[in-house]
DSSP file (Angstrom, degrees, kcal/mol; ACC not computed):
  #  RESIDUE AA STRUCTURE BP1 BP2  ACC     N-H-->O    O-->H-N    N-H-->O    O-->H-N    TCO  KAPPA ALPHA  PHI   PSI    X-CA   Y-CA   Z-CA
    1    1 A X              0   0    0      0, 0.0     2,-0.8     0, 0.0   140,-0.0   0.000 360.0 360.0 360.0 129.7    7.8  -10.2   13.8
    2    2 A X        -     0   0    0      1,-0.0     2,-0.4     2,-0.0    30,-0.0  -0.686 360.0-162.9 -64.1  92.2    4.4   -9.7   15.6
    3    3 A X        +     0   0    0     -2,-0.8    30,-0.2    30,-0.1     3,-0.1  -0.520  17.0 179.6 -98.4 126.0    1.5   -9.2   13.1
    4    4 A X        +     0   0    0     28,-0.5     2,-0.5    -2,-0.4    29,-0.2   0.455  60.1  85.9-110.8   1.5   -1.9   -7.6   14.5
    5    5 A X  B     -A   32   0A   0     27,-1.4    27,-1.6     1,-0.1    -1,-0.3  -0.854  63.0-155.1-162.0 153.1   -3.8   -7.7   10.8
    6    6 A X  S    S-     0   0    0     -2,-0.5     2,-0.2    25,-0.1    25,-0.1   0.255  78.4 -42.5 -33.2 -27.2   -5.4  -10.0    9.3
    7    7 A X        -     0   0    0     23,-0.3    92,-0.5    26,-0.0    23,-0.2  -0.578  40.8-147.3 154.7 151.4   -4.3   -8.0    5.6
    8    8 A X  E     -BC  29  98B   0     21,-1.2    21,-1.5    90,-0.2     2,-0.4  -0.427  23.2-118.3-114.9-179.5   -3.9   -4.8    3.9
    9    9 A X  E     -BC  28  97B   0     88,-0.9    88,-1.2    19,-0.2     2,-0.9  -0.999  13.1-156.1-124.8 115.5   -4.5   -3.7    0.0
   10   10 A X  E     - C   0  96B   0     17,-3.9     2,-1.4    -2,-0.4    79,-0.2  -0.784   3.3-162.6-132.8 128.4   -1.9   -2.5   -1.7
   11   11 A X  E     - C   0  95B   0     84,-1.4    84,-0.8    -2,-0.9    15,-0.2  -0.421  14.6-153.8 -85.7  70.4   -3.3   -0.5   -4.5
   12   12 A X  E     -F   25   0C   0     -2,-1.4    13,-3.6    13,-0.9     2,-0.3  -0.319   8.0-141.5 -40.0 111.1   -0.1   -0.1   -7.3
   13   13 A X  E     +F   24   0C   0     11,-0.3     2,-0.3    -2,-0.2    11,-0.2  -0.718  30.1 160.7 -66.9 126.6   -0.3    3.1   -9.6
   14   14 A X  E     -F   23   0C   0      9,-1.5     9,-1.8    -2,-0.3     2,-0.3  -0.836  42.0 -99.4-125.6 156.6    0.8    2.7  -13.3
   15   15 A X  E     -F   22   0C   0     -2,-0.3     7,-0.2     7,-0.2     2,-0.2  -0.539  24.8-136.6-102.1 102.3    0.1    4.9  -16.6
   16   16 A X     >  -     0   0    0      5,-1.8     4,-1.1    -2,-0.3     5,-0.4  -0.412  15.1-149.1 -45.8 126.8   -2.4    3.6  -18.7
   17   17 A X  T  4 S+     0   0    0     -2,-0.2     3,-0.5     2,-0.2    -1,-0.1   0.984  93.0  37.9 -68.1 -51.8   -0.7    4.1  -22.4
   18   18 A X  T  4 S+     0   0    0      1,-0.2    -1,-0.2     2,-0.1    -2,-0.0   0.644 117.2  37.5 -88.9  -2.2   -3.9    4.5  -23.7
   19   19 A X  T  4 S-     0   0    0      2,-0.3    -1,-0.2    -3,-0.1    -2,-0.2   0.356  95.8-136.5-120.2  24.8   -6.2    6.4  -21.6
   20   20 A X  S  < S+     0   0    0     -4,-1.1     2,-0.2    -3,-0.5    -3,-0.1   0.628  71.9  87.6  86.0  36.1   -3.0    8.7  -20.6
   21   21 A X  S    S-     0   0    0     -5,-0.4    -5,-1.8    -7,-0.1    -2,-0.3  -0.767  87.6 -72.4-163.4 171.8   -3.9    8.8  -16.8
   22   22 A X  E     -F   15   0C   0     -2,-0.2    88,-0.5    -7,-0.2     2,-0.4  -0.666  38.6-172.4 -75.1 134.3   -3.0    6.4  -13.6
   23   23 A X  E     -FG  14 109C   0     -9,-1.8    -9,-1.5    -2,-0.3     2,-0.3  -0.999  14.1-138.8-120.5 142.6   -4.6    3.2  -13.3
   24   24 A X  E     -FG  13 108C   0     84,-2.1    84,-0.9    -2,-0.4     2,-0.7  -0.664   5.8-158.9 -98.4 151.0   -4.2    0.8   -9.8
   25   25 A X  E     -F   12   0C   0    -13,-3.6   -13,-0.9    -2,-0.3    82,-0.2  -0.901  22.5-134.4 -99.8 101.5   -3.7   -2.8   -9.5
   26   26 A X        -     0   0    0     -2,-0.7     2,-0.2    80,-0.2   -15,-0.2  -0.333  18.7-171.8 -34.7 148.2   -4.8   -4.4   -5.7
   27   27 A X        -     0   0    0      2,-0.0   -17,-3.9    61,-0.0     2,-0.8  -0.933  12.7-142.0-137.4 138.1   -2.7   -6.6   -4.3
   28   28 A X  E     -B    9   0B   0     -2,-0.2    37,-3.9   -19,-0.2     2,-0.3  -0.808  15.4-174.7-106.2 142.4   -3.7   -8.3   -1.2
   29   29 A X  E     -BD   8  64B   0    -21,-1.5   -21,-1.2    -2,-0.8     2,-0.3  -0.933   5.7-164.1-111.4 146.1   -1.3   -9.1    1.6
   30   30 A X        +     0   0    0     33,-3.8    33,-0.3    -2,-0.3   -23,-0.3  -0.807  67.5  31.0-121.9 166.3   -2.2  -11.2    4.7
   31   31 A X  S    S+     0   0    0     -2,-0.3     2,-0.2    31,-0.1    -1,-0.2   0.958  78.2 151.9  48.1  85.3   -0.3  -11.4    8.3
   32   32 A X  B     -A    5   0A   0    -27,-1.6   -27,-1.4    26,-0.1   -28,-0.5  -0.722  46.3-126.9-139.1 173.2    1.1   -7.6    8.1
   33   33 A X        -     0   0    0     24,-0.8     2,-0.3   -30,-0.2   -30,-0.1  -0.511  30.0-156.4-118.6-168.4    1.8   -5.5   11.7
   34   34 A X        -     0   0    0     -2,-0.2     2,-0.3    22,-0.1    22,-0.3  -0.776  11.5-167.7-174.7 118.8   -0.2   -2.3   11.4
   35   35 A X        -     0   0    0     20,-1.7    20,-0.3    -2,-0.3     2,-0.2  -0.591   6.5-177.0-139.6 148.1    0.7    1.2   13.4
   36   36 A X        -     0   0    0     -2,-0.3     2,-0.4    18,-0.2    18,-0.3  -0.646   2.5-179.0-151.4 108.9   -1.4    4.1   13.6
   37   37 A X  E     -H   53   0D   0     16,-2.3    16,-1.8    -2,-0.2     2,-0.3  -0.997   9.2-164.2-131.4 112.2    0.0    7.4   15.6
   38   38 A X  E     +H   52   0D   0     -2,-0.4     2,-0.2    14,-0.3    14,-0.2  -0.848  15.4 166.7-105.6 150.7   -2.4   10.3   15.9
   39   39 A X        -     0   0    0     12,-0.5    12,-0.3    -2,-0.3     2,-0.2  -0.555  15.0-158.7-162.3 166.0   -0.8   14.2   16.9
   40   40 A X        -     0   0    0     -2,-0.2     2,-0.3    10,-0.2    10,-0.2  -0.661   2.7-159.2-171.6 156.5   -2.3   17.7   16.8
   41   41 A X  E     -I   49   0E   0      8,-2.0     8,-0.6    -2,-0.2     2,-0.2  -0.994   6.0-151.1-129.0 113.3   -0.7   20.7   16.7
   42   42 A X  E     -I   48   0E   0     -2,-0.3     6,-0.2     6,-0.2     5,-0.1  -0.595  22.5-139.1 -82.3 150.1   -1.8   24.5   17.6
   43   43 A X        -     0   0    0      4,-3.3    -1,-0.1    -2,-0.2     6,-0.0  -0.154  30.2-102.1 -90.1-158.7   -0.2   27.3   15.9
   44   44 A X  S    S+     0   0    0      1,-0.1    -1,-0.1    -2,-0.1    -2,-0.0   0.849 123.6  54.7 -90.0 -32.0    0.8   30.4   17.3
   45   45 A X  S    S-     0   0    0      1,-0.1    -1,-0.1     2,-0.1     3,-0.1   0.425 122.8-103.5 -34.7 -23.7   -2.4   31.8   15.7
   46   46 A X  S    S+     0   0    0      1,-0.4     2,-0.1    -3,-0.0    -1,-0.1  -0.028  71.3 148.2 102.5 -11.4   -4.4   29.5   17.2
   47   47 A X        -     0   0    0     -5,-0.1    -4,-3.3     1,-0.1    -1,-0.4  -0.322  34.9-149.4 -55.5 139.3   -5.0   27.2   14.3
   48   48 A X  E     -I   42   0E   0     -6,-0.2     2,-0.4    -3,-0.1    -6,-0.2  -0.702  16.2-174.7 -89.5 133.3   -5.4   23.6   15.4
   49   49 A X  E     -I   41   0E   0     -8,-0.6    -8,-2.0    -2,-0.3     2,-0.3  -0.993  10.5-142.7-126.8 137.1   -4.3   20.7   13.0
   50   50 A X        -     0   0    0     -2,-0.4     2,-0.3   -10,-0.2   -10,-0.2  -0.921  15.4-165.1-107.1 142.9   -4.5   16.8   13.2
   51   51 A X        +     0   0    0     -2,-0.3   -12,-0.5   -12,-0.3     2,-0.5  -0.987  19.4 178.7-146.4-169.9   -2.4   14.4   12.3
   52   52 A X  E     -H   38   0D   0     -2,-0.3     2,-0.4   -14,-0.2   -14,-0.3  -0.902   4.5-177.9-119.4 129.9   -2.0   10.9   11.5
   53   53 A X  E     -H   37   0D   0    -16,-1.8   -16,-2.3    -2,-0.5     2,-0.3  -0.881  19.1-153.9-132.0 142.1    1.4    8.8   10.2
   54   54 A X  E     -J  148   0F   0     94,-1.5    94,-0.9    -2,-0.4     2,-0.4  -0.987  10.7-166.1-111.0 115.0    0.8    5.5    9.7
   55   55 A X  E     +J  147   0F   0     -2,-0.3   -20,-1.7   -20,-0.3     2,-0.3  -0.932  11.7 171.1-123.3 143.9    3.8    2.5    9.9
   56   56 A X  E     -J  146   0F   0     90,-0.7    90,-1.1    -2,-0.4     2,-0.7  -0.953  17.1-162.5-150.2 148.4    3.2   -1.1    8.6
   57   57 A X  E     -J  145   0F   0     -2,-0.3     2,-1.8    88,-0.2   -24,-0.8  -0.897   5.0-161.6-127.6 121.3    5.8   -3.4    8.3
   58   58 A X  E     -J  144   0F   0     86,-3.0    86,-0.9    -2,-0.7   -26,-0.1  -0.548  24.1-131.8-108.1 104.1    4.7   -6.2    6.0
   59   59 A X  E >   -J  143   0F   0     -2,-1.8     3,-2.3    84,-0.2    84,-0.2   0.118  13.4-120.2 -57.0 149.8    7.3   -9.3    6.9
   60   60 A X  T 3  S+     0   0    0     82,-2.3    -1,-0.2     1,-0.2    83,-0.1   0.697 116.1  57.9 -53.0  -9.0    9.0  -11.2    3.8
   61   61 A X  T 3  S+     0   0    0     81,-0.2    -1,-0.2    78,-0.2     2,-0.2   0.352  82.5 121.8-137.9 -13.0    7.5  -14.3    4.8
   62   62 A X    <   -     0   0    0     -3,-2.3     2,-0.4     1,-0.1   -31,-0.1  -0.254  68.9-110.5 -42.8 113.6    3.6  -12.7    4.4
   63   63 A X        -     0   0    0    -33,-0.3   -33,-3.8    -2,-0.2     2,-0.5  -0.459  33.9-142.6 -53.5 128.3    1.5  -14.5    2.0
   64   64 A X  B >>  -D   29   0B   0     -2,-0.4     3,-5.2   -35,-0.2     4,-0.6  -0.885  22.2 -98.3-104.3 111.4    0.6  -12.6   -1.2
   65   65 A X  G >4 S-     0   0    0    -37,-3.9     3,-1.5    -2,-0.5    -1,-0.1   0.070 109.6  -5.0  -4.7 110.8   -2.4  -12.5   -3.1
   66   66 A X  G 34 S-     0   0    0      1,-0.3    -1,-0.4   -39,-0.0    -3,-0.0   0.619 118.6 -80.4  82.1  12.5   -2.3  -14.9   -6.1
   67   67 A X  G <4 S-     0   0    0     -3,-5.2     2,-0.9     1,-0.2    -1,-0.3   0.924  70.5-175.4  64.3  34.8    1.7  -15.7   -5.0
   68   68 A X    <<  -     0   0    0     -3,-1.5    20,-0.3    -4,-0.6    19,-0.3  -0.667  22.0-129.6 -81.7 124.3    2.3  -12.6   -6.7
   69   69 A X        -     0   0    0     -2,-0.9    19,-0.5    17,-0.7    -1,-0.1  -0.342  25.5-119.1-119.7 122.4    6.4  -12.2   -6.7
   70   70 A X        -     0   0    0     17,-0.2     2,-0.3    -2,-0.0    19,-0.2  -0.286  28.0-171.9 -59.1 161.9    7.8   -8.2   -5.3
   71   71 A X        -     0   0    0     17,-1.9     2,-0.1    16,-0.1    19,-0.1  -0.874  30.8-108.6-149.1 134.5    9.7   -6.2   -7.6
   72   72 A X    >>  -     0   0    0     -2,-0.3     3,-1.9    17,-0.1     4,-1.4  -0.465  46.9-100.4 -62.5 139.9   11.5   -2.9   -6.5
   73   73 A X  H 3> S+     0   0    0     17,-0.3     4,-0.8     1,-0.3    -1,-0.1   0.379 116.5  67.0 -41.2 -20.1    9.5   -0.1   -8.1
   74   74 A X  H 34 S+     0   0    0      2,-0.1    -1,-0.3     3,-0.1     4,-0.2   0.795 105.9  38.0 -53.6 -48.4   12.1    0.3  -10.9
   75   75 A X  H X> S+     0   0    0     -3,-1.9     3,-2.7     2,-0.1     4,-0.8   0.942 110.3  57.2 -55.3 -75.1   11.4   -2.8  -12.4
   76   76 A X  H >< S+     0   0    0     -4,-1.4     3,-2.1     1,-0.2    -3,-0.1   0.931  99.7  64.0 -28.6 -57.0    7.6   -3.0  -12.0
   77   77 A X  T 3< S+     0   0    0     -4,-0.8    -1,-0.2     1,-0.3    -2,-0.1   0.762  98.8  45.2 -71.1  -5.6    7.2   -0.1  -13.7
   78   78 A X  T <4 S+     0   0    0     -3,-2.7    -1,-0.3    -4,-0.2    -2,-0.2   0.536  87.0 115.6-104.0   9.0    8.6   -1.1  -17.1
   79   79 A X  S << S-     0   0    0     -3,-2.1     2,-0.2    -4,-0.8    -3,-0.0  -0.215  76.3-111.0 -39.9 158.0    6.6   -4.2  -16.9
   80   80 A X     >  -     0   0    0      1,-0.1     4,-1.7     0, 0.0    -1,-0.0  -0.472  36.3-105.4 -92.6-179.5    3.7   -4.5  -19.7
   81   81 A X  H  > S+     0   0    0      1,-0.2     4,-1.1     2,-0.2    -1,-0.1   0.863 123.5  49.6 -90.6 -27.6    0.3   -4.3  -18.1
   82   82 A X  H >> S+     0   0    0      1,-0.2     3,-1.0     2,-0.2     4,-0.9   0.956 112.8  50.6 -72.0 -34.5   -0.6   -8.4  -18.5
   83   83 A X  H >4 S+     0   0    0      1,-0.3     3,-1.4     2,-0.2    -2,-0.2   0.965 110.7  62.4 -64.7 -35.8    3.5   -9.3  -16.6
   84   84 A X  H >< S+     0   0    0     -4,-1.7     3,-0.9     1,-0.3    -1,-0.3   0.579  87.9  56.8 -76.2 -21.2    2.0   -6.6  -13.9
   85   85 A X  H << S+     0   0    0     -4,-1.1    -1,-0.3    -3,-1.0    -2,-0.2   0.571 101.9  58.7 -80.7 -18.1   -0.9   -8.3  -12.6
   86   86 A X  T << S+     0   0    0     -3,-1.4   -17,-0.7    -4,-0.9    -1,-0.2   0.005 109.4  69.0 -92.7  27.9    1.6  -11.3  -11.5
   87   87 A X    <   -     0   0    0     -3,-0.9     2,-0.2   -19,-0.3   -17,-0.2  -0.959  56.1-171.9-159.1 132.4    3.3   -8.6   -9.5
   88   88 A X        +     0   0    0    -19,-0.5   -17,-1.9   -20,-0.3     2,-0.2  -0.776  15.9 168.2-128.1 154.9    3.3   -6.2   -6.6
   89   89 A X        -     0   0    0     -2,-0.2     2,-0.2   -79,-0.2   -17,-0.1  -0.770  34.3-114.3-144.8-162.3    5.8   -2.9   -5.0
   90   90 A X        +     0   0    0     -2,-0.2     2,-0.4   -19,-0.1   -17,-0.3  -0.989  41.1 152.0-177.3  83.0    6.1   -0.6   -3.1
   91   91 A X    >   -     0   0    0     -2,-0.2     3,-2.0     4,-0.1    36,-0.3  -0.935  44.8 -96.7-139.8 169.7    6.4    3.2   -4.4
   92   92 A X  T 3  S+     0   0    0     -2,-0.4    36,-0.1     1,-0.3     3,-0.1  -0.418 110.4  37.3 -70.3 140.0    5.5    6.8   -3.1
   93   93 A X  T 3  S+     0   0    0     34,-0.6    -1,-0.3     1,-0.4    35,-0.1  -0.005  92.9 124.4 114.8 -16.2    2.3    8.2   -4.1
   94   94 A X    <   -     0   0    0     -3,-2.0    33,-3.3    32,-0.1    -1,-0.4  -0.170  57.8-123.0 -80.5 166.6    0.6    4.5   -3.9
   95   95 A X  E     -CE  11 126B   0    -84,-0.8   -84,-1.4    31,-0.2     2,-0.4  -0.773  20.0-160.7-124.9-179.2   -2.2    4.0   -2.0
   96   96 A X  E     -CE  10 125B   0     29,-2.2    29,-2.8    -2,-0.3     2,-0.2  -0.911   4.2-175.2-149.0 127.8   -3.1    1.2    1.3
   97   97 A X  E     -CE   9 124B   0    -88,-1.2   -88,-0.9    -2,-0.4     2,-0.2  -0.911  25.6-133.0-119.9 119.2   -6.4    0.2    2.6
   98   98 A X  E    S+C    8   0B   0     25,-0.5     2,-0.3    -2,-0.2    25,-0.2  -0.371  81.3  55.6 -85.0 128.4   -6.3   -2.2    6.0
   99   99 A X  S    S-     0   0    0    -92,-0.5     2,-0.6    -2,-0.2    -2,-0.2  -0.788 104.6 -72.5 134.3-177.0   -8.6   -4.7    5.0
  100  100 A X        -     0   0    0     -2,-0.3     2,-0.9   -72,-0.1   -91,-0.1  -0.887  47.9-122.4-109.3 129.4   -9.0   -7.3    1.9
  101  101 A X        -     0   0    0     -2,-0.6   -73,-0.1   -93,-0.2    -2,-0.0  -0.402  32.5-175.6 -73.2 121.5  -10.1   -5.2   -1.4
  102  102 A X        +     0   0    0     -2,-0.9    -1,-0.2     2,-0.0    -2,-0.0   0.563  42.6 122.6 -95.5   7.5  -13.6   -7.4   -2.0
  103  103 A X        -     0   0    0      1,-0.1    -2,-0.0     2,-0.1     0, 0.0  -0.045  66.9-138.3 -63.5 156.9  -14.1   -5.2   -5.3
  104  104 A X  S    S+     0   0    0      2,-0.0    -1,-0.1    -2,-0.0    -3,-0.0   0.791  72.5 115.7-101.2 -30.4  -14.4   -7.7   -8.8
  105  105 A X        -     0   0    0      1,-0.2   -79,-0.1   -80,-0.0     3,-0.1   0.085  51.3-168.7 -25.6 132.3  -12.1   -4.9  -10.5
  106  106 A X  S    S+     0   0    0      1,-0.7     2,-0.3   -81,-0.1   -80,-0.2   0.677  87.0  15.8-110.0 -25.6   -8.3   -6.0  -11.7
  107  107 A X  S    S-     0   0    0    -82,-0.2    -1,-0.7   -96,-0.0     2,-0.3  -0.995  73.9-166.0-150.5 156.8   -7.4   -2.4  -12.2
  108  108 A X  E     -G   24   0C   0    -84,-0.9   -84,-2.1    -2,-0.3     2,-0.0  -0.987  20.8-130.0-166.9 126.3   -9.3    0.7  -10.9
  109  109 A X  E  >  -G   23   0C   0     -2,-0.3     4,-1.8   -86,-0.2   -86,-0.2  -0.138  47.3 -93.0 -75.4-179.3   -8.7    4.5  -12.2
  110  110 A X  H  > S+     0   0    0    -88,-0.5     4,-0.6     1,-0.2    -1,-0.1   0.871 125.1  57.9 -43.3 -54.7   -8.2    7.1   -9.0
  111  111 A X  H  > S+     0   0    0      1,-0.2     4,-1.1     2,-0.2    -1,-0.2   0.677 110.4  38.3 -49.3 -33.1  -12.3    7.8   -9.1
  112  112 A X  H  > S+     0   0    0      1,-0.2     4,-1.8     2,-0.2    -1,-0.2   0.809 114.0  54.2-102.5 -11.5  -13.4    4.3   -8.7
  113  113 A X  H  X S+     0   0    0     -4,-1.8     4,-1.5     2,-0.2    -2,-0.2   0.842 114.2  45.5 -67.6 -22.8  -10.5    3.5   -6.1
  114  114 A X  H  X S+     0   0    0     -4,-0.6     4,-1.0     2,-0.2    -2,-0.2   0.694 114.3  47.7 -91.8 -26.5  -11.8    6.5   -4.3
  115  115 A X  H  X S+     0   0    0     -4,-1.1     4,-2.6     2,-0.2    -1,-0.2   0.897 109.7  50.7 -53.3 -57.6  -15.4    5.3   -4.7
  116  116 A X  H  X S+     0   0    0     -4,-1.8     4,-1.9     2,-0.2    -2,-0.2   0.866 107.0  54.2 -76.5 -62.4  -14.6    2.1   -3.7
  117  117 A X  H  X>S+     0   0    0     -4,-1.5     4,-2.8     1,-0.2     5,-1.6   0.906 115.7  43.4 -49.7 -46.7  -12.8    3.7   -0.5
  118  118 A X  H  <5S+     0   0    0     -4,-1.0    -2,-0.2     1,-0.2    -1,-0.2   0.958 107.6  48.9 -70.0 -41.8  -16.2    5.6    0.3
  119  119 A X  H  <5S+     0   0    0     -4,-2.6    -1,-0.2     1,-0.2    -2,-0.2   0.915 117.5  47.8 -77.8 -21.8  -18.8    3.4   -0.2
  120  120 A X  H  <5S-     0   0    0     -4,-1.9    -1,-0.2    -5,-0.2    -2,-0.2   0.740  96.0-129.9 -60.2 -46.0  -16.7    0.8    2.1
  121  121 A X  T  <5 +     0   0    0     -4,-2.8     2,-0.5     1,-0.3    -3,-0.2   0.962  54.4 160.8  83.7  69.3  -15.8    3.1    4.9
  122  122 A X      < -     0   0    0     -5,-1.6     2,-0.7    -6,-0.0    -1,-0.3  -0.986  40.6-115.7-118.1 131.0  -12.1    1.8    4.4
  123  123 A X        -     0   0    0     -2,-0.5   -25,-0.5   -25,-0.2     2,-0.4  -0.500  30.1-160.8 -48.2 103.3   -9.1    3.6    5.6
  124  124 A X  E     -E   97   0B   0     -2,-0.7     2,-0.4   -27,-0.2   -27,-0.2  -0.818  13.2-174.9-119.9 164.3   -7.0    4.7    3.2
  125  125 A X  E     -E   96   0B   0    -29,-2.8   -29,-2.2    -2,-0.4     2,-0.3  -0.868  19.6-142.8-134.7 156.1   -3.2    5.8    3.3
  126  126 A X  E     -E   95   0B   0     -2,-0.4    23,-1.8   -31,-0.2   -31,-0.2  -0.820  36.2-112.1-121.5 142.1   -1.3    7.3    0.5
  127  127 A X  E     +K  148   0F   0    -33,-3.3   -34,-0.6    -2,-0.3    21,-0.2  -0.459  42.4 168.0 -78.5 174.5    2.4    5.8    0.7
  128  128 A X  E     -     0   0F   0     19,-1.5    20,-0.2    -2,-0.2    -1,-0.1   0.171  57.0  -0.8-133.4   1.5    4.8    8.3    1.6
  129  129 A X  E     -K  147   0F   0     18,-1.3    18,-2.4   -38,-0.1     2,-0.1  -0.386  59.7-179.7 161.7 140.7    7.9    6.5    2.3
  130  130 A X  E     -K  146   0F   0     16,-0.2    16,-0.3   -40,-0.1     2,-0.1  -0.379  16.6-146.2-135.9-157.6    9.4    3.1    2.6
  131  131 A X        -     0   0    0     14,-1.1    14,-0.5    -2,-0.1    12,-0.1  -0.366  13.4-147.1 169.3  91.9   12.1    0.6    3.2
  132  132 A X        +     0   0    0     12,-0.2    12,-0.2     1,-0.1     3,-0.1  -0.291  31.5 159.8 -73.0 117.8   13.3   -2.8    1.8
  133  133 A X  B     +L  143   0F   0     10,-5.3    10,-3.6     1,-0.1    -1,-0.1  -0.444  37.3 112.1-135.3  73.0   14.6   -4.1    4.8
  134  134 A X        +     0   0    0      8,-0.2     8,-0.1     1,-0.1    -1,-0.1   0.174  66.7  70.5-125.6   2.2   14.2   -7.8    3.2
  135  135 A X  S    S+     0   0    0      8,-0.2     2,-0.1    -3,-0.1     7,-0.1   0.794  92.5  43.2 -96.1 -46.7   18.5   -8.2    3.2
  136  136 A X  S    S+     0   0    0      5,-0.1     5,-0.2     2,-0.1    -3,-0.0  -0.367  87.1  36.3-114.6 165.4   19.6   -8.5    6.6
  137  137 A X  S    S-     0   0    0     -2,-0.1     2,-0.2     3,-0.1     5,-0.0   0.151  88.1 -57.5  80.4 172.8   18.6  -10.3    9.6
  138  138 A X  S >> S-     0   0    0      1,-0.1     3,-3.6     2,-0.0     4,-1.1  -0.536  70.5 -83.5 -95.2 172.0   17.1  -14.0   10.1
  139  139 A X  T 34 S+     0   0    0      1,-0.3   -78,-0.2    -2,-0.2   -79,-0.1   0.733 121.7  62.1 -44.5 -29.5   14.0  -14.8    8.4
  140  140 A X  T 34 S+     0   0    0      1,-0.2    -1,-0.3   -80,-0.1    -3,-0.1   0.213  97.9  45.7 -18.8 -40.6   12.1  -13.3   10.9
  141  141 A X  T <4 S+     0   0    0     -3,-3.6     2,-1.1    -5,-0.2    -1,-0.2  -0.079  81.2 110.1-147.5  -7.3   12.9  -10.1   11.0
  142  142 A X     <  +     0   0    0     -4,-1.1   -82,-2.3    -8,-0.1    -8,-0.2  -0.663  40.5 133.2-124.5 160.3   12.9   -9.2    7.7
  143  143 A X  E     -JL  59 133F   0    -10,-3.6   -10,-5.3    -2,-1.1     2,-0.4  -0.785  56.1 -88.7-148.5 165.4   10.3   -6.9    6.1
  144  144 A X  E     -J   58   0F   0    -86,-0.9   -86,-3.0    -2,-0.2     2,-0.4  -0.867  39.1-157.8 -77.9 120.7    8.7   -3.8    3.9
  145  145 A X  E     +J   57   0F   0    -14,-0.5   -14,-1.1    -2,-0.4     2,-0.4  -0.900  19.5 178.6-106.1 156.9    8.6   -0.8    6.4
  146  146 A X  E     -JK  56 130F   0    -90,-1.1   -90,-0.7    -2,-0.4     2,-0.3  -0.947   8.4-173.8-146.1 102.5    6.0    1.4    4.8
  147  147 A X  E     +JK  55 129F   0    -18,-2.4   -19,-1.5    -2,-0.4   -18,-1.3  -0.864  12.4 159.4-117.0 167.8    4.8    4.7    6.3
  148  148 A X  E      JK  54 127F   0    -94,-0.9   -94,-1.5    -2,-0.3   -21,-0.2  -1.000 360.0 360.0-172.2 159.7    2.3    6.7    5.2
  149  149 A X              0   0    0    -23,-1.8   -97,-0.1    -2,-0.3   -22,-0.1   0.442 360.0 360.0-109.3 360.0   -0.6    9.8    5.9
């Protein structure tokens, strides 16, 4: 598989016990392929809309922050918060920044991820569907398909 950047961030959601809200982990991945498709649409009304879908296919064979070992989104999430930081997924609602997150933070509520996003000028994409496609094929060829807005 052809990879055109250098690494994404992928910012994992789970529910702090005690402050009752989401907090996100980074994880960085490096040697990822990267997609960007931008549309617009007029209505019959005449509203105009953009948008943008987003595809990255992050191959099995990618180097991972810290060696940190996938787990399908079932799993991760009954992890305890220390087993979680030696671990990365892949679930809906998570969020993507192309680039390496250069923040000193290990976990970072919605507000400072979003902070973080601004003051940076970083893209970010909220997951919106994916696809372990990590079974089949030679080594090569198999990957995380991730799309996203």
């Amino acid at each position: 598989m052809i990879t055109n950047v250098e690494a994404v961030t992928v910012f994992n959601g789970r529910t702090d016990k005690a402050e009752r809200r989401k907090v996100y982990t980074p994880t960085i991945i490096y040697g990822v392929c990267y997609a960007e498709a931008k549309g617009s649409s007029v209505t019959d009304n005449g509203v105009w809309s953009a948008d943008v879908q987003y595809k990255i296919r992050i191959p099995i064979t990618s180097p991972v922050q810290d060696n940190r070992a996938y787990l399908p989104e079932q799993r991760y999430a009954k992890l305890e918060k220390e087993e979680a930081l030696g671990h990365w997924t892949i679930s809906k609602g998570d969020f993507i920044i192309c680039g390496e997150y250069t923040g000193d933070k290990l976990l970072l509520y919605e507000e400072e991820l979003q902070a973080y996003v601004r003051e940076n000028c970083a893209e970010q994409i909220r997951i919106t569907e994916y696809a372990d496609n990590t079974a089949g094929g030679s080594m090569y060829m198999r990957h995380w398909r991730i799309g996203g807005r």
